[in-house]
N, C-alpha and C positions, 0 to 999 in steps of 0.2 A: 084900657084894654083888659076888662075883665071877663074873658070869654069863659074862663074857668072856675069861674066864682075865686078866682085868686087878686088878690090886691094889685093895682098899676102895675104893669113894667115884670111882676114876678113869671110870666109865660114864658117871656123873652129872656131872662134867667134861666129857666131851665130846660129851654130847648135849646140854647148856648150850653151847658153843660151836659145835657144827653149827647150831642155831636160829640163835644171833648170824650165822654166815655167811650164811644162806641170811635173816635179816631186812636185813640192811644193804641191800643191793643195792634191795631191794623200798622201803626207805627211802628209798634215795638217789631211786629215778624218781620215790616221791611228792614229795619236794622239788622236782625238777627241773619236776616239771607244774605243783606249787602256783607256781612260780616266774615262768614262763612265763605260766600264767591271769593272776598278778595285774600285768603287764608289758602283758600285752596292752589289761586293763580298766582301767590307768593310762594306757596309749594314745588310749582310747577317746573320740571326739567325745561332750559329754554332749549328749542329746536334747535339740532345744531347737526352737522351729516354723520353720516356711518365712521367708526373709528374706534382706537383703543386710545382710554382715558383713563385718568385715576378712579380707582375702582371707591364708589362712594360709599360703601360698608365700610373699608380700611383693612379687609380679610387679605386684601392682594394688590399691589402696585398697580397694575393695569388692570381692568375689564371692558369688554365689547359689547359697546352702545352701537344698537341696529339699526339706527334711527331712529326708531318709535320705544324703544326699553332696552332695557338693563340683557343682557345674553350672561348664559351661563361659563361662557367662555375668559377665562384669567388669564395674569400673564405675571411670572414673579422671574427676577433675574434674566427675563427673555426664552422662558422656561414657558411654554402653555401647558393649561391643563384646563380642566373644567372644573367648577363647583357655584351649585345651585345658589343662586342668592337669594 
């Protein structure tokens, strides 16, 4: 198979390694994404309802989770007050 004016079998050689070059790269982003999603969804607050819970800074005993985020709303000694997180 010397379509190329290259010796037996070398065609097949390196169109086997232009695939590997041109796979890698396309490898590597999938990694890099799968990486990052599962970074982020180890990040992630788990859903949990509306309520006052330790406040995840450490500024205050309590703070008021809306559901969906963190509320400016504290709570020390049973004491409210506000401060921006």
């Amino acid at each position: 198979m010397a379509a190329f004016g290259l010796p037996g079998g070398m065609e097949l050689w390196i169109i086997a390694m232009m695939g590997l070059v041109m796979l890698v790269p396309i490898a590597l982003i999938v990694l890099v994404v799968w990486l990052v999603m599962k970074r982020k969804s180890a990040n992630a607050v788990p859903a949990s309802p509306a309520g006052w819970l330790a406040d995840p800074t450490g500024r205050h005993e309590l703070r008021y989770w809306n559901g969906a985020a963190w509320s400016d709303h504290v709570s020390d000694a049973g004491v409210q007050s506000e401060d921006p997180a």
